[in-house]
VOLUMLO-344345 format. One record per residue (C-alpha): residue number from 1; x, y, z; chain; residue in three letters. Coordinates in nm, 4 decimals, always signed. Example, Ala and Ser with C-alpha at 12.3 -4.5 7.8 and 13.67 -1.06 7.14 Angstrom:
BEGIN
[1 [+1.2300 -0.4500 +0.7800] "A" "ALA"]
[2 [+1.3670 -0.1060 +0.7140] "A" "SER"]
END
This chain:
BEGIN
[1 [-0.9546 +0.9278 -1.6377] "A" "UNK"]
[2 [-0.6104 +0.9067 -1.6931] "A" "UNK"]
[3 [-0.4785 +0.5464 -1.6812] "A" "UNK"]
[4 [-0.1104 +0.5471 -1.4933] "A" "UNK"]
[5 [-0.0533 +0.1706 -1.5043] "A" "UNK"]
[6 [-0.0348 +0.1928 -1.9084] "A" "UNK"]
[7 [+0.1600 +0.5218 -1.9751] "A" "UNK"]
[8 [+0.5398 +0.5755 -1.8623] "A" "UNK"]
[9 [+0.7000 +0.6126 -1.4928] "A" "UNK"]
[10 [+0.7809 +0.9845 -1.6051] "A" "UNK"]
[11 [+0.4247 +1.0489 -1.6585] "A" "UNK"]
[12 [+0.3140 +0.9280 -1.3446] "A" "UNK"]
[13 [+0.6220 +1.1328 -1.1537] "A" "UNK"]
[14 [+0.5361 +1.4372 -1.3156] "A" "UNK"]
[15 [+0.1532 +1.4842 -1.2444] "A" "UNK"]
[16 [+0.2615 +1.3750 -0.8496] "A" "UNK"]
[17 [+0.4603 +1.6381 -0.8321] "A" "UNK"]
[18 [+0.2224 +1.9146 -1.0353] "A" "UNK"]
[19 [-0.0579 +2.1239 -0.8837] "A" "UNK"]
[20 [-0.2988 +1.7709 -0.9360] "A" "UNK"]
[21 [-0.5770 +1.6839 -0.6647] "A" "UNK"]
[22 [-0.4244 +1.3396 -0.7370] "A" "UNK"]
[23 [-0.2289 +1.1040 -0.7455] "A" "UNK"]
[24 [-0.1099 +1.2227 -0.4620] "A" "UNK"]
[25 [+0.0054 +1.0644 -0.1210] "A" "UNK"]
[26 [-0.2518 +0.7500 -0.1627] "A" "UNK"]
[27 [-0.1633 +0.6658 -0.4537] "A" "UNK"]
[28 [+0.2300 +0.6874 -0.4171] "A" "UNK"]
[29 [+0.1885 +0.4177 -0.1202] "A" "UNK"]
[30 [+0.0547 +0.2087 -0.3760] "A" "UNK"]
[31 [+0.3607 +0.2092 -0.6359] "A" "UNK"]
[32 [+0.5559 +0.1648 -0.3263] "A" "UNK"]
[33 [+0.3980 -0.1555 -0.1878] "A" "UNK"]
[34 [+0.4190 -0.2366 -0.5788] "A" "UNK"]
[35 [+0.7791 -0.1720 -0.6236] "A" "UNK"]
[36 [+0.8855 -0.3954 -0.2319] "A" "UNK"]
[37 [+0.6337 -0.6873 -0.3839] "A" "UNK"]
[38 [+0.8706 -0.6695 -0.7258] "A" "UNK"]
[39 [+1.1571 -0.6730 -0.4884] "A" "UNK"]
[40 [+1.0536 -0.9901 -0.3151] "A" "UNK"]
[41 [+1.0086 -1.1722 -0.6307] "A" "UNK"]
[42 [+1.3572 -1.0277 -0.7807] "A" "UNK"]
[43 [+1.4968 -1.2344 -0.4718] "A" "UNK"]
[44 [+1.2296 -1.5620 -0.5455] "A" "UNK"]
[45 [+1.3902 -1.5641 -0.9231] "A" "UNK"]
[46 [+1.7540 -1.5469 -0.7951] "A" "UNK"]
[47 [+1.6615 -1.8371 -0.5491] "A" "UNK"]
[48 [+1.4634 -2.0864 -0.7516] "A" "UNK"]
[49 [+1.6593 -2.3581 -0.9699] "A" "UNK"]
[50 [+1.9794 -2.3424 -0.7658] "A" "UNK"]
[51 [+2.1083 -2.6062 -0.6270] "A" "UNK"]
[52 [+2.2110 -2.4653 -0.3181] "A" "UNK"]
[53 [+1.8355 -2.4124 -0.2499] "A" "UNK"]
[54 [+1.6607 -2.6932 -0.3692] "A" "UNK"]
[55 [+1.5185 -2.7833 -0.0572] "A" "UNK"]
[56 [+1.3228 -2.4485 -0.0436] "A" "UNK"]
[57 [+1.2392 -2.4031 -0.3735] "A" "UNK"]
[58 [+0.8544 -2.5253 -0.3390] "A" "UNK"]
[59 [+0.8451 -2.2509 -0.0720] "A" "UNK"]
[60 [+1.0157 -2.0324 -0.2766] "A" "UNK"]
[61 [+0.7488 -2.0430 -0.5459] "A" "UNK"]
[62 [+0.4808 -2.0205 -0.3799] "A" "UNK"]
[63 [+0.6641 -1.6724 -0.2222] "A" "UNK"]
[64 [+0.6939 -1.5878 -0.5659] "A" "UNK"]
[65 [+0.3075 -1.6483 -0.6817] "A" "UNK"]
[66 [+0.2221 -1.4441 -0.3460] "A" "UNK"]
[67 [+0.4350 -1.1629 -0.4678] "A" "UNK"]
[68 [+0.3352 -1.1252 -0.7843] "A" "UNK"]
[69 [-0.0240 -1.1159 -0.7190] "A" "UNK"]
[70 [+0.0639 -0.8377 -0.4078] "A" "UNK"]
[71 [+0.2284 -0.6645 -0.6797] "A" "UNK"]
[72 [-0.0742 -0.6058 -0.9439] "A" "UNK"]
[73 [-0.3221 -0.5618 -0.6617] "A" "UNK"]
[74 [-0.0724 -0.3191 -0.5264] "A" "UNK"]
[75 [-0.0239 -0.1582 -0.9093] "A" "UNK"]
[76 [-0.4257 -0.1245 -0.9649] "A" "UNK"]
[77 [-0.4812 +0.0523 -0.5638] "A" "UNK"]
[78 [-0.2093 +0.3146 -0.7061] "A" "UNK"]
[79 [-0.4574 +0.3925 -0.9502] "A" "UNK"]
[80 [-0.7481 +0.3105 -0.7549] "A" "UNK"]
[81 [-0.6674 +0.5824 -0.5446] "A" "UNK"]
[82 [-0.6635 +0.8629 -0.7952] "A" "UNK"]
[83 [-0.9738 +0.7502 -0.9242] "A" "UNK"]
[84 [-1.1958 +0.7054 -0.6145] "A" "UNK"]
[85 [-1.0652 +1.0754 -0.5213] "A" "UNK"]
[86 [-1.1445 +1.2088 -0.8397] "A" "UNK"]
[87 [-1.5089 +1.0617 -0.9087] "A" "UNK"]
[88 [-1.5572 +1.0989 -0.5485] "A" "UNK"]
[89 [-1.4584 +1.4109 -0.4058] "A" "UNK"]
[90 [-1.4446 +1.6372 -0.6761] "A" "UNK"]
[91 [-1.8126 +1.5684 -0.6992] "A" "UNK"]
[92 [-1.8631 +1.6094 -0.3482] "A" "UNK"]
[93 [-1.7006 +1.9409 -0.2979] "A" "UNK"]
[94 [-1.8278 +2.0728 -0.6139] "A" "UNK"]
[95 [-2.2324 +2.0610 -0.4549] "A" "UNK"]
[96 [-2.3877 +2.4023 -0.4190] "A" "UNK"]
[97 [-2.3810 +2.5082 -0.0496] "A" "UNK"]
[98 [-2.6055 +2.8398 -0.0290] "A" "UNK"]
[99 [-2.8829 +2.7150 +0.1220] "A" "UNK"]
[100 [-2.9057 +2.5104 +0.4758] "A" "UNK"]
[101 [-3.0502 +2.2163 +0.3037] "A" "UNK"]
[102 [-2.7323 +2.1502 +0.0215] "A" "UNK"]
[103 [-2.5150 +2.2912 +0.3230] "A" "UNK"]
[104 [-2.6291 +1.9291 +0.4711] "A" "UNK"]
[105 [-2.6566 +1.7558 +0.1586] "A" "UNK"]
[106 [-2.3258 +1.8275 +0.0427] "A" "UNK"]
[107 [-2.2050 +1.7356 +0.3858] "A" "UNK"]
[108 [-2.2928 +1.3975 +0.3841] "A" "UNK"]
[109 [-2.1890 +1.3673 +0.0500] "A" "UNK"]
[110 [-1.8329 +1.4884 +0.1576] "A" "UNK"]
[111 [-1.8765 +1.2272 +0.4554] "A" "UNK"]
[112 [-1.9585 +0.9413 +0.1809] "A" "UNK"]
[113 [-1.6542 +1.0680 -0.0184] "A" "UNK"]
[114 [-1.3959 +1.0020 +0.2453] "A" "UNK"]
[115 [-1.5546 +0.6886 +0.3325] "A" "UNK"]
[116 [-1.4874 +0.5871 -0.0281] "A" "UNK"]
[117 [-1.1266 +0.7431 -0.0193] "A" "UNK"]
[118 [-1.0375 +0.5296 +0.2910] "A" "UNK"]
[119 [-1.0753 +0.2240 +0.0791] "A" "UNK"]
[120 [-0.7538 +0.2340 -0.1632] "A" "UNK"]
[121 [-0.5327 +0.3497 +0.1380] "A" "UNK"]
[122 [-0.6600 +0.0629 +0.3730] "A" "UNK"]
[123 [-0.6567 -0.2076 +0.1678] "A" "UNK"]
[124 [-0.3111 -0.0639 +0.0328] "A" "UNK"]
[125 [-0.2420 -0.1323 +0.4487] "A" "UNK"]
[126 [-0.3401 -0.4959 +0.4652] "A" "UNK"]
[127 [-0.1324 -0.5703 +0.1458] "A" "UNK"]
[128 [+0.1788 -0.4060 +0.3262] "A" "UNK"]
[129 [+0.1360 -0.6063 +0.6099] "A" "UNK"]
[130 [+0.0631 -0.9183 +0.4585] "A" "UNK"]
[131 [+0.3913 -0.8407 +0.2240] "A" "UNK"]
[132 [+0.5826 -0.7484 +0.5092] "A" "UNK"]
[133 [+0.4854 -1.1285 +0.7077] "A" "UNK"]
[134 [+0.5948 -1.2986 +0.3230] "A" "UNK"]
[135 [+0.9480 -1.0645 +0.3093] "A" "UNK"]
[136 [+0.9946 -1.1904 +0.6604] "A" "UNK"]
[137 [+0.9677 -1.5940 +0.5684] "A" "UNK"]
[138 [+1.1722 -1.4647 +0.2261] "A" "UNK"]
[139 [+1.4887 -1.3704 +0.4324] "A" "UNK"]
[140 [+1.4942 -1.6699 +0.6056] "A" "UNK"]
[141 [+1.5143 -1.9273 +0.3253] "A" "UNK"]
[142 [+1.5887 -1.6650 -0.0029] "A" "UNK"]
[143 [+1.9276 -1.6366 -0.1299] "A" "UNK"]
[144 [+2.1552 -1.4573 +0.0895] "A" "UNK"]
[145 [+2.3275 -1.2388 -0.1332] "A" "UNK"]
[146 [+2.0039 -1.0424 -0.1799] "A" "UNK"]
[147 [+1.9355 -1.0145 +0.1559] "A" "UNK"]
[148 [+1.9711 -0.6308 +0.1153] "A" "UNK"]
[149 [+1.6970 -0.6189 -0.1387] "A" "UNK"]
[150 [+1.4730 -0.7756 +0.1412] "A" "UNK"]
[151 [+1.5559 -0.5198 +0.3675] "A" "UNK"]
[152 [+1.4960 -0.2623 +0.1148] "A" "UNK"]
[153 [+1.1555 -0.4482 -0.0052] "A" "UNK"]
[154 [+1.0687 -0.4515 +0.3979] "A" "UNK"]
[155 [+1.1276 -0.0608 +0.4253] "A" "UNK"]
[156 [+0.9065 +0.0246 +0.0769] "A" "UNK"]
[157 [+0.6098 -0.2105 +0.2617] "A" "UNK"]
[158 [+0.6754 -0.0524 +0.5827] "A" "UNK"]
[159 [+0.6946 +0.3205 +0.4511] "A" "UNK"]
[160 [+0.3932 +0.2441 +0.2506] "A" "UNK"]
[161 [+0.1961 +0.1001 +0.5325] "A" "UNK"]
[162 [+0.2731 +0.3738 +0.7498] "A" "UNK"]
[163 [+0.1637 +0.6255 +0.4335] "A" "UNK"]
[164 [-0.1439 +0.4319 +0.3670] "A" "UNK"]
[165 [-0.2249 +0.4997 +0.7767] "A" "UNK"]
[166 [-0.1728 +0.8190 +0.7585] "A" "UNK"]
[167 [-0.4075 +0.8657 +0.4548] "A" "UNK"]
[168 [-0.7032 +0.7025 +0.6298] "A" "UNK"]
[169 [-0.6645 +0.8923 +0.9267] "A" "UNK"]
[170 [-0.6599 +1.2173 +0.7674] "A" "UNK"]
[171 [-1.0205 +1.0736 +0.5700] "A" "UNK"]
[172 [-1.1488 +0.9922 +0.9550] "A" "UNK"]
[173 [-1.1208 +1.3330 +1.0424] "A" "UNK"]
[174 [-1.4844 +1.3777 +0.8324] "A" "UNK"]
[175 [-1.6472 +1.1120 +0.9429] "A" "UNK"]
[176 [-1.9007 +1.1207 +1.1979] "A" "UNK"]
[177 [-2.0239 +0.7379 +1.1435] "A" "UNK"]
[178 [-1.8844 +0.6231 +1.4730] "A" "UNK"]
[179 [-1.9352 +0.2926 +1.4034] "A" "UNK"]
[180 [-1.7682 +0.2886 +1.0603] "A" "UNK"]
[181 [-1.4486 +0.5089 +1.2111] "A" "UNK"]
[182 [-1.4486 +0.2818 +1.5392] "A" "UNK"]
[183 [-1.4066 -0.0406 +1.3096] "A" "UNK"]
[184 [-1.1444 +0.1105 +1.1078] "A" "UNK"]
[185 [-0.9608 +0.2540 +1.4093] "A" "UNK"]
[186 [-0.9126 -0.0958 +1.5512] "A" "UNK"]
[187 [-0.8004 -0.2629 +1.2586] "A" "UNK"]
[188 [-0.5408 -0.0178 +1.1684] "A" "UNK"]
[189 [-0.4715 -0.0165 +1.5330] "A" "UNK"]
[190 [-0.3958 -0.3856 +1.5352] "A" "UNK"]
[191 [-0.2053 -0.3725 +1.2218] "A" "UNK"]
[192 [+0.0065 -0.0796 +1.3436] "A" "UNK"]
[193 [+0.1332 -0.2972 +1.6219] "A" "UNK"]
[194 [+0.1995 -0.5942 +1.4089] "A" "UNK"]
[195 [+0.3658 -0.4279 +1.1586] "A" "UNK"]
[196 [+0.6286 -0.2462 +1.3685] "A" "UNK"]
[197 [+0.7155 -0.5764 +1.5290] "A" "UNK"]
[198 [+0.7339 -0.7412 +1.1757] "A" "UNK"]
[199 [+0.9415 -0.4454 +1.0088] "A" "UNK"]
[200 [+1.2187 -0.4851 +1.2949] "A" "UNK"]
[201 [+1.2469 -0.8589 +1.2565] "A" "UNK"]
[202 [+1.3136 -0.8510 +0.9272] "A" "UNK"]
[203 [+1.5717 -0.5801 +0.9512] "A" "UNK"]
[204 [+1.7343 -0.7684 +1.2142] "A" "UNK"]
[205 [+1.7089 -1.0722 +0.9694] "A" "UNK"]
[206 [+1.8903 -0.8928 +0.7330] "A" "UNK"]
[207 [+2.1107 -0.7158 +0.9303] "A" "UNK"]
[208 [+2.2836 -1.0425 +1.0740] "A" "UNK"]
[209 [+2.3181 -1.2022 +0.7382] "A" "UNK"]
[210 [+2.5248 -0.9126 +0.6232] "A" "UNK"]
[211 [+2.7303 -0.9011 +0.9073] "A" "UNK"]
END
């Protein structure tokens, strides 16, 4: 499988927008949340050793260790994602289906499929939200004249969160484990909430200290 974490951007770009099963809209959520986590740390490296901010800069650093770690788990779910999907469903979908019996076998091995591509997508979600909650504290003690770059780090996270959502609903759809689907309802459910509330603060945040 084709590694996009060790080939150029271009590469990447150019099989997302070809006639590929994947990467596709999984996987872009990924190199977003990626791209907002290298944001946050662009604004931790403008903050740390000055003066002005000395009395933040422990907090500052630790941001920064957060951020980079958000951004290679973030970097290995983009390509996560295109690898789940193609080991996963491709095999799935490729299952004979003239007879009732691999009718039904290749039906639950569709159903395991999306229960595998949920995975990438959803744990892309928690990463969002957690990076969203760390681009929040980053605003409030980072240096102010890249408060713009938080804003635009908070709408990457928050576009990718919302991305990641949407590719774990569209999974659910072929799921008839209630209890699995009920479980990931909920969460998303919880985050979706939490999330919204987080995205406006820090756009408020950021809003004030350019004005």
């Amino acid at each position: 499988m084709t590694n996009y974490n060790t080939l150029p951007m271009t590469y990447y770009l150019d099989d997302l927008a070809g006639e590929k099963d994947a990467p596709g809209g999984g996987s872009a959520c990924g190199l977003a949340g990626a791209l907002a986590s290298a944001l946050g740390s662009m604004v931790c490296h403008f903050t740390i050793g000055k003066k002005k901010f000395a009395e933040v800069e422990e907090d500052t650093k630790d941001l920064l260790e957060n951020f980079e770690k958000l951004r290679g788990e973030l970097s290995q779910l983009m390509q996560e994602d295109v690898d789940v999907f193609q080991s996963q469903m491709g095999t799935a979908y490729s299952m004979p289906k003239e007879t009732d019996d691999q009718k039904q076998r290749r039906r639950e091995a569709i159903e395991e499929a999306c229960k595998a591509c949920i995975q990438p997508p959803l744990k892309i979600a928690r990463n969002c939200f957690y990076l969203l909650e760390l681009l929040l504290e980053l605003g409030g003690i980072g240096n102010p004249q890249l408060v713009s770059d938080v804003g635009v780090g908070a709408a990457l996270a928050y576009g990718a969160f919302e991305g990641a959502r949407l590719n774990v609903d569209i999974n659910l759809r072929f799921i008839t484990d209630q209890k699995f689907g009920g479980e990931v309802r909920i969460e998303l459910e919880t985050m979706i909430m939490k999330t919204n509330a987080l995205k406006g603060r820090i756009m408020e945040l950021v809003e004030e200290k350019m004005h």
